[in-house]
PyMOL CGO cylinders between C-alpha atoms (Angstrom):
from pymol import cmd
from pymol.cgo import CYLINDER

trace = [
    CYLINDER, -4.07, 14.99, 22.23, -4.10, 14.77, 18.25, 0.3, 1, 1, 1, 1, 1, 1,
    CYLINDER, -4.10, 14.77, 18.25, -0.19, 14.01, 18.91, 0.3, 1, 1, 1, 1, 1, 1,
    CYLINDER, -0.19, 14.01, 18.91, -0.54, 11.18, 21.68, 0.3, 1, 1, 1, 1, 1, 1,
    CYLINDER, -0.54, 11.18, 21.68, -3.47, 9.30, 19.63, 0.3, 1, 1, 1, 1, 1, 1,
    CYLINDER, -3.47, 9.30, 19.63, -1.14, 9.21, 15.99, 0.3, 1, 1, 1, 1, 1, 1,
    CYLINDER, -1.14, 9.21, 15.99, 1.45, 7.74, 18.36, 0.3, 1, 1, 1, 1, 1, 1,
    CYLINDER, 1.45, 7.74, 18.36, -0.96, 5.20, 19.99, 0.3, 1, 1, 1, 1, 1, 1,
    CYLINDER, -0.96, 5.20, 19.99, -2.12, 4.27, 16.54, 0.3, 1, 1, 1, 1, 1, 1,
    CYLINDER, -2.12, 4.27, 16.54, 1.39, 4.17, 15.25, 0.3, 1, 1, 1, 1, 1, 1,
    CYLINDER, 1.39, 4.17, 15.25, 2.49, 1.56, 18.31, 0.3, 1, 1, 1, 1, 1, 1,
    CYLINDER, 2.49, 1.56, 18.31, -1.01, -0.71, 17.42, 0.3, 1, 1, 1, 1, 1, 1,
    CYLINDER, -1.01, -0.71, 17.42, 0.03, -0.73, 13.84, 0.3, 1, 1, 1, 1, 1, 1,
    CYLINDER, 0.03, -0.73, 13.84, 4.10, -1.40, 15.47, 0.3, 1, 1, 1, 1, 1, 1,
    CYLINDER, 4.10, -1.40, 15.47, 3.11, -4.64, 17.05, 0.3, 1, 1, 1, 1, 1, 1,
    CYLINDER, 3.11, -4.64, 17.05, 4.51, -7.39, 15.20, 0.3, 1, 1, 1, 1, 1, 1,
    CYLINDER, 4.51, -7.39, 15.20, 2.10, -10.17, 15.36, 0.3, 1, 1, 1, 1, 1, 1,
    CYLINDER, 2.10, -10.17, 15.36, 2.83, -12.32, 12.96, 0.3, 1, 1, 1, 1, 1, 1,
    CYLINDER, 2.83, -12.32, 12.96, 6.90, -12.33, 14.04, 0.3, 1, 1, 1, 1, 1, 1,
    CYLINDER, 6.90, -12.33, 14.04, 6.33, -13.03, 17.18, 0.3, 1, 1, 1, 1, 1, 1,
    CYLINDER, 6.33, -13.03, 17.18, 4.22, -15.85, 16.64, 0.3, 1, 1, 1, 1, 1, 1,
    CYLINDER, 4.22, -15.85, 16.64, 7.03, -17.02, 14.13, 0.3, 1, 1, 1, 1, 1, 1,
    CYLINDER, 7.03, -17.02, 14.13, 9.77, -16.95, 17.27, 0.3, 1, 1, 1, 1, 1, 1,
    CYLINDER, 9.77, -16.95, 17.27, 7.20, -18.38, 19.01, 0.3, 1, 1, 1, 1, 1, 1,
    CYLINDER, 7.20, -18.38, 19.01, 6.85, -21.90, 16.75, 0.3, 1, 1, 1, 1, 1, 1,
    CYLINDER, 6.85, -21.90, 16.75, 10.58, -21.11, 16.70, 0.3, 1, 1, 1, 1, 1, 1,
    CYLINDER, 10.58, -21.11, 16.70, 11.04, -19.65, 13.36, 0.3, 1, 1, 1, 1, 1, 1,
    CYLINDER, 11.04, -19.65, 13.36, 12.30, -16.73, 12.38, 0.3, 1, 1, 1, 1, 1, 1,
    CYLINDER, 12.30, -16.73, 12.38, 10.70, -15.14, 9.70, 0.3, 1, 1, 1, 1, 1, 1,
    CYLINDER, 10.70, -15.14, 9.70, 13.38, -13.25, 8.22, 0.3, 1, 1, 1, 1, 1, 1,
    CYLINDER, 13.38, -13.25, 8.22, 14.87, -16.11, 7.15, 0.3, 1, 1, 1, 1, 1, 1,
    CYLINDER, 14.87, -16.11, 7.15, 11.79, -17.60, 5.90, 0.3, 1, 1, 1, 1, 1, 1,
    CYLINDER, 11.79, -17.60, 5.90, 10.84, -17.12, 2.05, 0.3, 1, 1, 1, 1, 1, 1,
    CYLINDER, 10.84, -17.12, 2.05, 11.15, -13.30, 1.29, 0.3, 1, 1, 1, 1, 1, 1,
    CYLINDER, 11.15, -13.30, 1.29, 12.46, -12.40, 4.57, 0.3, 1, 1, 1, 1, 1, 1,
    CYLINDER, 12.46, -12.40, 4.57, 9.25, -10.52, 5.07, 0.3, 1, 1, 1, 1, 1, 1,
    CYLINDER, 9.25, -10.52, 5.07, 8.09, -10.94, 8.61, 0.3, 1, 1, 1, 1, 1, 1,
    CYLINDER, 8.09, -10.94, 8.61, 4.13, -11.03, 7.92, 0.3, 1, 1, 1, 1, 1, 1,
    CYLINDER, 4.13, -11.03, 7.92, 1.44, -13.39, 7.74, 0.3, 1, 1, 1, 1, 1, 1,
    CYLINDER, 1.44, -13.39, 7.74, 2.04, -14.64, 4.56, 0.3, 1, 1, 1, 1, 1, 1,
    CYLINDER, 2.04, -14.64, 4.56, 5.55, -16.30, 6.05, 0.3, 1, 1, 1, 1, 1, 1,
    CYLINDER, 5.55, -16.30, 6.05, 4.20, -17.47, 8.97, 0.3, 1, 1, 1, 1, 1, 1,
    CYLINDER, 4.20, -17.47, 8.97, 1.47, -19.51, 6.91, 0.3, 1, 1, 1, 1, 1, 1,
    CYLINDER, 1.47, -19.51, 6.91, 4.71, -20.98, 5.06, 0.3, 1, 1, 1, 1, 1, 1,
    CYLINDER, 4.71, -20.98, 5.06, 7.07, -21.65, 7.77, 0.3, 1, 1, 1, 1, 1, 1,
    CYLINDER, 7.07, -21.65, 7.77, 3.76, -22.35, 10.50, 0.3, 1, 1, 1, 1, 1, 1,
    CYLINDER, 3.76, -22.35, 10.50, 0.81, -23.70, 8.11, 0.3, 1, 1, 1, 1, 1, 1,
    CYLINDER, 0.81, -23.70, 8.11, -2.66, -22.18, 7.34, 0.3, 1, 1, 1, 1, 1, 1,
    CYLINDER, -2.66, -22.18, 7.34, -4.18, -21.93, 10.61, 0.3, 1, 1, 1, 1, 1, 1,
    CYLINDER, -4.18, -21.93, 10.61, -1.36, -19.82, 12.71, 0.3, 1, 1, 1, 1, 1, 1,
    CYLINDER, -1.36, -19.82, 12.71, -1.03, -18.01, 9.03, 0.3, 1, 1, 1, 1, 1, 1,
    CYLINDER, -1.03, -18.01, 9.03, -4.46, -16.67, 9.03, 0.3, 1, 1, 1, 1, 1, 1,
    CYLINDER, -4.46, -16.67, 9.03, -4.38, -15.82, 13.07, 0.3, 1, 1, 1, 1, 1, 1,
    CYLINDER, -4.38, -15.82, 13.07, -1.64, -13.38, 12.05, 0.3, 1, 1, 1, 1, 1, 1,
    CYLINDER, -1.64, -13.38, 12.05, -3.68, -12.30, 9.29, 0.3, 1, 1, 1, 1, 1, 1,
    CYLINDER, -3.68, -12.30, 9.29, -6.10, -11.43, 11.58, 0.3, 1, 1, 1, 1, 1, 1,
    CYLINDER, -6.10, -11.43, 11.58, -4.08, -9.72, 14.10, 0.3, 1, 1, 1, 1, 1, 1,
    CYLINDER, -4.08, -9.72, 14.10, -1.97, -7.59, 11.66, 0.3, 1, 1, 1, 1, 1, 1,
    CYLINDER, -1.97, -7.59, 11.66, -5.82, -6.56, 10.23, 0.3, 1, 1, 1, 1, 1, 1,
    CYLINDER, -5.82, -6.56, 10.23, -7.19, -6.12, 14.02, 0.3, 1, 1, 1, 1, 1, 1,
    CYLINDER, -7.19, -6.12, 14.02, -4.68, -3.54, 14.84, 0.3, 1, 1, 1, 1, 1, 1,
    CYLINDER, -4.68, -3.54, 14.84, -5.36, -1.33, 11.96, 0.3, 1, 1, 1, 1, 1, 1,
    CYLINDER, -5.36, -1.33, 11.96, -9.02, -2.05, 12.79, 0.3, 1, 1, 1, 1, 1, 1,
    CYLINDER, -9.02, -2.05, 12.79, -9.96, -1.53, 16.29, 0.3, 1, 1, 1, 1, 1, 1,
    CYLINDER, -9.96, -1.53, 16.29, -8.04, 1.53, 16.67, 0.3, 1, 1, 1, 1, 1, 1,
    CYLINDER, -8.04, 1.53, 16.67, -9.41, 3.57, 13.89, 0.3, 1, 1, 1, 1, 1, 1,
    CYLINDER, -9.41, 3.57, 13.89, -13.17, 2.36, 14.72, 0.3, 1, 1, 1, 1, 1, 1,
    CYLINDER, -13.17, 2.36, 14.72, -13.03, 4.04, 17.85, 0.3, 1, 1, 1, 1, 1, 1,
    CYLINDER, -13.03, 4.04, 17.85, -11.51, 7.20, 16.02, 0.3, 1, 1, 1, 1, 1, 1,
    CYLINDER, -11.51, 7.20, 16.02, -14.57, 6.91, 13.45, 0.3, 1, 1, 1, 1, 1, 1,
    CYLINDER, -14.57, 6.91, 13.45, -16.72, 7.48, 16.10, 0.3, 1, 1, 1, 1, 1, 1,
    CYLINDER, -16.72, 7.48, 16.10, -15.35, 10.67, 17.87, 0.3, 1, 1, 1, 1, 1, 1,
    CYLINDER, -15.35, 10.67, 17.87, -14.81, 14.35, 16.62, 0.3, 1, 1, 1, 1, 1, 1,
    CYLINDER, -14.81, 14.35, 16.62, -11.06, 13.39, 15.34, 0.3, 1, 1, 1, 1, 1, 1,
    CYLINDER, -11.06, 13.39, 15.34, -12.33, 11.68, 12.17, 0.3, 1, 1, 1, 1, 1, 1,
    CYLINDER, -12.33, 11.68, 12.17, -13.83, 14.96, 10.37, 0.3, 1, 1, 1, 1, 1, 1,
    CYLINDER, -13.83, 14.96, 10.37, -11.79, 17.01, 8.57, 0.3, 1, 1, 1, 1, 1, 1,
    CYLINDER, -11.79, 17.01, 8.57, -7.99, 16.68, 8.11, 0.3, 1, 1, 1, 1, 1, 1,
    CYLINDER, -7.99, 16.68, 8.11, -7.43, 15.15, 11.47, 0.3, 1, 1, 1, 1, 1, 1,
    CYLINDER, -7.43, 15.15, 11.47, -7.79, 11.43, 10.04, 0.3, 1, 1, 1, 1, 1, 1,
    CYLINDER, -7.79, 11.43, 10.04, -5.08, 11.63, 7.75, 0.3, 1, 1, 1, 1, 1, 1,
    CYLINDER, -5.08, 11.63, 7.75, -1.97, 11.04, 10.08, 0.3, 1, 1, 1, 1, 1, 1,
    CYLINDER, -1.97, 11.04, 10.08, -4.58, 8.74, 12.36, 0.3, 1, 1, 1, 1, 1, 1,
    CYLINDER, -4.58, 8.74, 12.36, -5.29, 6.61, 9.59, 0.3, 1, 1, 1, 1, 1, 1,
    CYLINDER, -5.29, 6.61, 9.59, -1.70, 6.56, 8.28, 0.3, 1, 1, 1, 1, 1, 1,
    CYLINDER, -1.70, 6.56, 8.28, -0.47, 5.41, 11.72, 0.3, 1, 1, 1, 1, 1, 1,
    CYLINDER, -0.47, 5.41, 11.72, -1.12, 1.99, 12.22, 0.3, 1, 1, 1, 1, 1, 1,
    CYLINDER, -1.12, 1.99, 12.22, 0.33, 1.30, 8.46, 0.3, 1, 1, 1, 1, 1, 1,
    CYLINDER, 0.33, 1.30, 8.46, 3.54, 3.31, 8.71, 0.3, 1, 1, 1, 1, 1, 1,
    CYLINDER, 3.54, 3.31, 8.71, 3.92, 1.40, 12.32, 0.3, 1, 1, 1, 1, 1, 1,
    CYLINDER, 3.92, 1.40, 12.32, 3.75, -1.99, 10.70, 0.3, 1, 1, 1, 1, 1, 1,
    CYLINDER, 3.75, -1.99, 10.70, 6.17, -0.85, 7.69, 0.3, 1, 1, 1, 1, 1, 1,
    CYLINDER, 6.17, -0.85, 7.69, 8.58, 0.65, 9.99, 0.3, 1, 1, 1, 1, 1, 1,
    CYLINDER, 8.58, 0.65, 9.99, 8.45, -1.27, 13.48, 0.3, 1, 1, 1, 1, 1, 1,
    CYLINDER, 8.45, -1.27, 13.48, 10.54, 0.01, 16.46, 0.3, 1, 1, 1, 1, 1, 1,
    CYLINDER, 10.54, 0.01, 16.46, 10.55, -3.28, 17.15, 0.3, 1, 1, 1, 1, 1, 1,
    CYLINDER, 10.55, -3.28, 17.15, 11.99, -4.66, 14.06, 0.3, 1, 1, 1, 1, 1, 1,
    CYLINDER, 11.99, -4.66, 14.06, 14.70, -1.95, 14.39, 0.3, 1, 1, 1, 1, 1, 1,
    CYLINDER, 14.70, -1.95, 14.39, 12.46, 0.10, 11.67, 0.3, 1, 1, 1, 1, 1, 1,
    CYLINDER, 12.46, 0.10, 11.67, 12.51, -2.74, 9.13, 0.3, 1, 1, 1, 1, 1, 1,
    CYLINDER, 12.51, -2.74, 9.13, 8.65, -3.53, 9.18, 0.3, 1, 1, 1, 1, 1, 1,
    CYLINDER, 8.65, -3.53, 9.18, 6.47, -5.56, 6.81, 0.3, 1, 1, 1, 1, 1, 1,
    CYLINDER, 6.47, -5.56, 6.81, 4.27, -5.04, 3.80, 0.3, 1, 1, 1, 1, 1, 1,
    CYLINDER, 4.27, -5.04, 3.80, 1.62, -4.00, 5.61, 0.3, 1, 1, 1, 1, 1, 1,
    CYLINDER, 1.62, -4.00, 5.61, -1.00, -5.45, 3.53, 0.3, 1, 1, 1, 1, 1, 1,
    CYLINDER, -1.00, -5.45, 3.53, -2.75, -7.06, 6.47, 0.3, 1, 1, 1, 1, 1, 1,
    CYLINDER, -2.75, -7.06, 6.47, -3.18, -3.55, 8.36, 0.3, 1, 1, 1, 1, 1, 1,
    CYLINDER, -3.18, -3.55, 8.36, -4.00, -1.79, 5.21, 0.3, 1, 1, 1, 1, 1, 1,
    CYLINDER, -4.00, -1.79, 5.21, -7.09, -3.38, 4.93, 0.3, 1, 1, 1, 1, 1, 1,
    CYLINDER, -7.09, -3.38, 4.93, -8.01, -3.11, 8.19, 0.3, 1, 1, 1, 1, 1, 1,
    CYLINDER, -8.01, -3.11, 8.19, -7.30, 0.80, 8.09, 0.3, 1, 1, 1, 1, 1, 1,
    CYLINDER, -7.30, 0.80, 8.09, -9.26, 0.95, 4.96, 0.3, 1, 1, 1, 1, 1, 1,
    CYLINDER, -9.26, 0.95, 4.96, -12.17, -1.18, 6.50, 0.3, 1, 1, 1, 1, 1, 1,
    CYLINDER, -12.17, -1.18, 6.50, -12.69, 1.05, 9.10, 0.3, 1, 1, 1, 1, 1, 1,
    CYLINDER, -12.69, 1.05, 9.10, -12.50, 4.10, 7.37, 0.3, 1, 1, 1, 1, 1, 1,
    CYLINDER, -12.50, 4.10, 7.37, -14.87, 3.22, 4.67, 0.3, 1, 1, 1, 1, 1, 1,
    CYLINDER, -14.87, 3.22, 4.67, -17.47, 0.71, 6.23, 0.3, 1, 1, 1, 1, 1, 1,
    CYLINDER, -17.47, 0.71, 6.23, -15.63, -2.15, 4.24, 0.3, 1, 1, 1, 1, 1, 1,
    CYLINDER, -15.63, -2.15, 4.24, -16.51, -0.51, 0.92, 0.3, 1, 1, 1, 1, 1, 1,
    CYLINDER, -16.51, -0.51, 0.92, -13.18, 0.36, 0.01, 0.3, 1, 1, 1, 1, 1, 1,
    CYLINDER, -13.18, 0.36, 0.01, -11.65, -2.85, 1.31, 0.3, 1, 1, 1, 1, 1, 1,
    CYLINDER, -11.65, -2.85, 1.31, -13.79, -4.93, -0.35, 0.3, 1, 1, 1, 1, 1, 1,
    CYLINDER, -13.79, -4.93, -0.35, -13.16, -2.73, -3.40, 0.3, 1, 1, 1, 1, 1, 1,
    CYLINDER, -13.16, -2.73, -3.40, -9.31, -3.44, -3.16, 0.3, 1, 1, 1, 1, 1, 1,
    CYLINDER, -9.31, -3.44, -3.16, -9.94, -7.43, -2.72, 0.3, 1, 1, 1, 1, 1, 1,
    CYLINDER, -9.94, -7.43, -2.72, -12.22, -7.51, -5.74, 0.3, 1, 1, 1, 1, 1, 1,
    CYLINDER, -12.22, -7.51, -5.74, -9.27, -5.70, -7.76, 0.3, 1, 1, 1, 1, 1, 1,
    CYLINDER, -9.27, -5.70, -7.76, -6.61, -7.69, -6.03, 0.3, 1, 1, 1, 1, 1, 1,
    CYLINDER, -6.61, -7.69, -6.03, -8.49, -10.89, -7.49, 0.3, 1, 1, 1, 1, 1, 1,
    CYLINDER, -8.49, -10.89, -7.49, -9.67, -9.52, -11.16, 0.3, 1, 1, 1, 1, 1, 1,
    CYLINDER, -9.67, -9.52, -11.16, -5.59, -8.79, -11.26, 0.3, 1, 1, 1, 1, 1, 1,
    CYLINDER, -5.59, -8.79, -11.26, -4.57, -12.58, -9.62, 0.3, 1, 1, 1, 1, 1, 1,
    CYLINDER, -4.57, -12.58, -9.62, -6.72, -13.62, -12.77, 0.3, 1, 1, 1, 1, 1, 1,
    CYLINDER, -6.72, -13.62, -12.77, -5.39, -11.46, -15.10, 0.3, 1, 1, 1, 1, 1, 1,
    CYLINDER, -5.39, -11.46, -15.10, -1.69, -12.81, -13.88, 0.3, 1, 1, 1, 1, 1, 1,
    CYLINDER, -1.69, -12.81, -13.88, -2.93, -16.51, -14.03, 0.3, 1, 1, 1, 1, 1, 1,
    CYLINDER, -2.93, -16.51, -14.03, -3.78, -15.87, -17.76, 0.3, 1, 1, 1, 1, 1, 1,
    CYLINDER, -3.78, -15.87, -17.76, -0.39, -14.82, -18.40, 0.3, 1, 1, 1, 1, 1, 1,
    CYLINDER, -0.39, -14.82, -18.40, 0.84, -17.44, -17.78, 0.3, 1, 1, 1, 1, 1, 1,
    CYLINDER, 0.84, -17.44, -17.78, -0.43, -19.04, -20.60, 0.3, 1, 1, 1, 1, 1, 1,
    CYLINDER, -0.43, -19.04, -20.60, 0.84, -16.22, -23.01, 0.3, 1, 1, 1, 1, 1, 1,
    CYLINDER, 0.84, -16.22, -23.01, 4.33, -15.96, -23.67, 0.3, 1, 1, 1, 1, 1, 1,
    CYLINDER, 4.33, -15.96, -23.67, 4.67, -13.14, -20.98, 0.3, 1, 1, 1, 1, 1, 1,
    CYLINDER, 4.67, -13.14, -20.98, 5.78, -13.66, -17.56, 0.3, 1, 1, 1, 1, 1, 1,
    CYLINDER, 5.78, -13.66, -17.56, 2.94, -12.64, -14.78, 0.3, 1, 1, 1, 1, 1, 1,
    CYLINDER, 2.94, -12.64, -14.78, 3.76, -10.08, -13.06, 0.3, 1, 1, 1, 1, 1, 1,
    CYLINDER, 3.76, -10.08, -13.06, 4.70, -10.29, -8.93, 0.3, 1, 1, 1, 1, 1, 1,
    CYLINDER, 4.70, -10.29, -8.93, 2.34, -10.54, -6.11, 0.3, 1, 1, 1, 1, 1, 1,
    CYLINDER, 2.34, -10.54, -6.11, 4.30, -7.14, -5.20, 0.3, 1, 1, 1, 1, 1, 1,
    CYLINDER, 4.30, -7.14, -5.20, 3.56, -5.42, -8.35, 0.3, 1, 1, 1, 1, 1, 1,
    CYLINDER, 3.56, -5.42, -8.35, -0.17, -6.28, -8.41, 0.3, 1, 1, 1, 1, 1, 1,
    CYLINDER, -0.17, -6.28, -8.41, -0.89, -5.15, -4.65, 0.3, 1, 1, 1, 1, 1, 1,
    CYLINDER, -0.89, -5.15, -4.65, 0.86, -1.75, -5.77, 0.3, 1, 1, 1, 1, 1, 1,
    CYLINDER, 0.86, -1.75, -5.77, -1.26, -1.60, -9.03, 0.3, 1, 1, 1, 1, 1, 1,
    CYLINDER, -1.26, -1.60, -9.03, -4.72, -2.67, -6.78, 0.3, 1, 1, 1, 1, 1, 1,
    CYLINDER, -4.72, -2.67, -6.78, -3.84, 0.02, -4.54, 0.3, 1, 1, 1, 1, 1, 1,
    CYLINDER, -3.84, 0.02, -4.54, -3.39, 2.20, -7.66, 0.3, 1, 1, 1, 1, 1, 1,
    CYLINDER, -3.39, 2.20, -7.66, -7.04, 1.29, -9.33, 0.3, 1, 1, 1, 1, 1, 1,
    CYLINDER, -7.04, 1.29, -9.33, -8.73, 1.80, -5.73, 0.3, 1, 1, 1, 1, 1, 1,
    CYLINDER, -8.73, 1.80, -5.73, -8.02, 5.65, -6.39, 0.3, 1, 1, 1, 1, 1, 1,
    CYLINDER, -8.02, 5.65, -6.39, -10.37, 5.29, -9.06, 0.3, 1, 1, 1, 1, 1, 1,
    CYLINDER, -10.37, 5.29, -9.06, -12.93, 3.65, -6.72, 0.3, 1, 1, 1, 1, 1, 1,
    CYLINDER, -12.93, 3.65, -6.72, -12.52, 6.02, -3.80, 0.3, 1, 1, 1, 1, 1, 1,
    CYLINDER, -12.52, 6.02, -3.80, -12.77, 9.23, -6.76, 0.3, 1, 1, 1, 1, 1, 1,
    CYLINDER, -12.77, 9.23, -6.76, -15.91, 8.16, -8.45, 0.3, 1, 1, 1, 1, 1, 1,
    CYLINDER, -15.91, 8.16, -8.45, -17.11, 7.32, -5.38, 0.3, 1, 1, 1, 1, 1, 1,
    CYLINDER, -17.11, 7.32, -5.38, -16.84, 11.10, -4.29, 0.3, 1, 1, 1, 1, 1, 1,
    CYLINDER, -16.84, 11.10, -4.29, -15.03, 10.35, -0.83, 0.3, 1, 1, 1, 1, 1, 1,
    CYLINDER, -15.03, 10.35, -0.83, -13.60, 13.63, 0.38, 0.3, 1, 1, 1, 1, 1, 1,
    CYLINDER, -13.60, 13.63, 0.38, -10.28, 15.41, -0.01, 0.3, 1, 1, 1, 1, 1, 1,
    CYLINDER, -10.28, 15.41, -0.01, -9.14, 13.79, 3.69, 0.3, 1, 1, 1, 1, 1, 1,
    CYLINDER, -9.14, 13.79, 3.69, -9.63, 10.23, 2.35, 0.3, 1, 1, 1, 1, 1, 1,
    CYLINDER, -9.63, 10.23, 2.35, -8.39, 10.72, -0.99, 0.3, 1, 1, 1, 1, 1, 1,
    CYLINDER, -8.39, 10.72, -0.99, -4.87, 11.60, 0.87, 0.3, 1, 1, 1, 1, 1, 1,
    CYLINDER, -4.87, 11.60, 0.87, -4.98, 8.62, 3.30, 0.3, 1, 1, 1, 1, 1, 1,
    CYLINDER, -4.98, 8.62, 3.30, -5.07, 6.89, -0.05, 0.3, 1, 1, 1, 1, 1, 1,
    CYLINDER, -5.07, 6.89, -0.05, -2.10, 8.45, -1.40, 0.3, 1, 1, 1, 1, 1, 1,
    CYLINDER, -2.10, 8.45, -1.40, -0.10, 8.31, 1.78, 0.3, 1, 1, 1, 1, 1, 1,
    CYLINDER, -0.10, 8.31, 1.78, -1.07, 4.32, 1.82, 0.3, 1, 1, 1, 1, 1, 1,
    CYLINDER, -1.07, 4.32, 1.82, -0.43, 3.80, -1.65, 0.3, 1, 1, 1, 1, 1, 1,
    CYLINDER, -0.43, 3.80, -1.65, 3.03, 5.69, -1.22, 0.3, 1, 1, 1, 1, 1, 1,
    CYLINDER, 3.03, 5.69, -1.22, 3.94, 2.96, 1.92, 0.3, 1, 1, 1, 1, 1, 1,
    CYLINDER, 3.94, 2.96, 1.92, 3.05, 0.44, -0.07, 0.3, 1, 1, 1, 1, 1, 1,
    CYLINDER, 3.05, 0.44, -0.07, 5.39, 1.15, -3.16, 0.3, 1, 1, 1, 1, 1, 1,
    CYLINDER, 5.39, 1.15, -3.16, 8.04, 1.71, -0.56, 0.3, 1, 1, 1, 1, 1, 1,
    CYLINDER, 8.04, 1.71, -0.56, 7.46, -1.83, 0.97, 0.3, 1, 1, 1, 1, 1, 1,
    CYLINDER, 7.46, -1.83, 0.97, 6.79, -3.42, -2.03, 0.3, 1, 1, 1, 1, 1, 1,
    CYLINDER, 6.79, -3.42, -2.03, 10.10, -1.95, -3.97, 0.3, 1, 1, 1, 1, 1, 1,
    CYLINDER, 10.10, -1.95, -3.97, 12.08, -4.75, -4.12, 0.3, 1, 1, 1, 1, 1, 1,
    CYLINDER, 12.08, -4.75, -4.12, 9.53, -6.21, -6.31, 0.3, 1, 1, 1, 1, 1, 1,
    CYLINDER, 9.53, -6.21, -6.31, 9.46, -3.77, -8.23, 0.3, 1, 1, 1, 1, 1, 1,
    CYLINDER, 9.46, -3.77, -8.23, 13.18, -3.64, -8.74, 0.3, 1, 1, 1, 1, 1, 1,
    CYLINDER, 13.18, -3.64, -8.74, 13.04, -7.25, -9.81, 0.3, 1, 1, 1, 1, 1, 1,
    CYLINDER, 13.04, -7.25, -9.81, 10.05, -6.90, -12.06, 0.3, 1, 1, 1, 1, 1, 1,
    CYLINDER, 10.05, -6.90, -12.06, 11.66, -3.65, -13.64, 0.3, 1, 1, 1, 1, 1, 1,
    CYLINDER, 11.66, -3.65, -13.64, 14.75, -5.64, -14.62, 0.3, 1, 1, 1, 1, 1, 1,
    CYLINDER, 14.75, -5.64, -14.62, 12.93, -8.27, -15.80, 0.3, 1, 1, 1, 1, 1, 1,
    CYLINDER, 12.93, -8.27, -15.80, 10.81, -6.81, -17.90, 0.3, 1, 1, 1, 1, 1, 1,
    CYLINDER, 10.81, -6.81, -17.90, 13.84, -4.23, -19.31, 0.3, 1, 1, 1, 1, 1, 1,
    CYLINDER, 13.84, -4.23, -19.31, 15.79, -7.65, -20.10, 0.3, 1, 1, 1, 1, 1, 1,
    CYLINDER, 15.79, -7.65, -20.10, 13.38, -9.13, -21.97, 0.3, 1, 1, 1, 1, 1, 1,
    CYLINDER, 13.38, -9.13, -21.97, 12.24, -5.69, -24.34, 0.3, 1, 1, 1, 1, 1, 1,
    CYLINDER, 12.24, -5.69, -24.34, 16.03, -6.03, -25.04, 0.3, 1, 1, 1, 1, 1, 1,
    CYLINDER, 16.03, -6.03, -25.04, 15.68, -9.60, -25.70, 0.3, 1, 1, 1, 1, 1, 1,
    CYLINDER, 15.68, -9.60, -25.70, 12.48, -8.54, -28.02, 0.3, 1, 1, 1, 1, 1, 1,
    CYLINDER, 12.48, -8.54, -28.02, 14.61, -5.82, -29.95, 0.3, 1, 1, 1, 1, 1, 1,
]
cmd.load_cgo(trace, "trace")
């Protein structure tokens, strides 16, 4: 049974929302911004309002699913780990994106709202915007700010923090780590960029 619910949870998380409401206004979102087909390009190619639907969708299906496993025996002990990892791996690496998923921001949340009560989702967006400051006061400075990329994978990073002084158990602390590892891997080209970026300018400095 443990085997047929990851693989339920790992279709939910699968269904790309966003995309197909992107072919639906007749845009495909791989060739919009990024190439990232999530939310965030459907609000560019679409506008706000079908943007946040698919926010709301990609969050839903990381949601509903893992409420329902909150409430039976499958969320104690080390059960929840590949449950909650499900829906987030599906979105990253869609089937129906031929494995090439999104950044599964969106679903993260919603995993992480359902596993927590909203504590550690509302943990992450507080962090997410303390860091979107930090970033906008860079700009100012003579650095660069760093990419949206880099500061969801550094969020992701501090929540450890959260979920450790918190004194979640050993289960949820490695959901965390298997999210936070998805999340570098979707977020790597950012990464790449910001890497090179900041390597050229040291150079520069020396």
């Amino acid at each position: 049974m443990i085997i047929l619910w990851v693989a339920g949870l790992f279709l939910s998380g699968s269904l790309m929302f966003s995309y197909w409401l992107g072919l639906a206004r007749k845009r495909n979102l791989k060739d919009i911004g990024d190439g990232n087909p999530g939310a965030l390009n459907l609000w560019k190619s679409s506008g706000y309002k079908f943007g946040i639907l698919g926010i709301i969708l990609d969050f839903l299906k990381g949601y509903l699913p893992l409420v329902w496993v909150m409430g039976s025996h499958y969320s104690q002990g080390y059960f929840i780990i590949p449950l909650a990892l499900a829906p987030i791996a599906g979105h990253a690496f869609s089937p129906f994106l031929k494995g090439k998923g999104g950044k599964a921001i969106a679903v993260t949340f919603g995993v992480w709202s359902a596993l927590t009560g909203f504590k550690a989702s509302l943990a992450l967006a507080v962090i997410l915007a303390v860091l979107k400051m930090l970033s906008s006061w860079y700009k100012i400075s003579r650095y660069s700010p760093v990419s949206d990329g880099v500061q969801v994978v550094c969020g992701m990073l501090l929540l450890s923090v959260f979920l450790y002084i918190s004194n979640w158990s050993a289960p949820i602390l490695l959901v965390w780590f298997g999210s936070f590892v998805i999340l570098v891997y979707t977020h790597r080209l950012e990464w790449i960029v910001w890497m090179r970026k900041y390597s050229s300018r040291k150079r520069k400095g020396t």
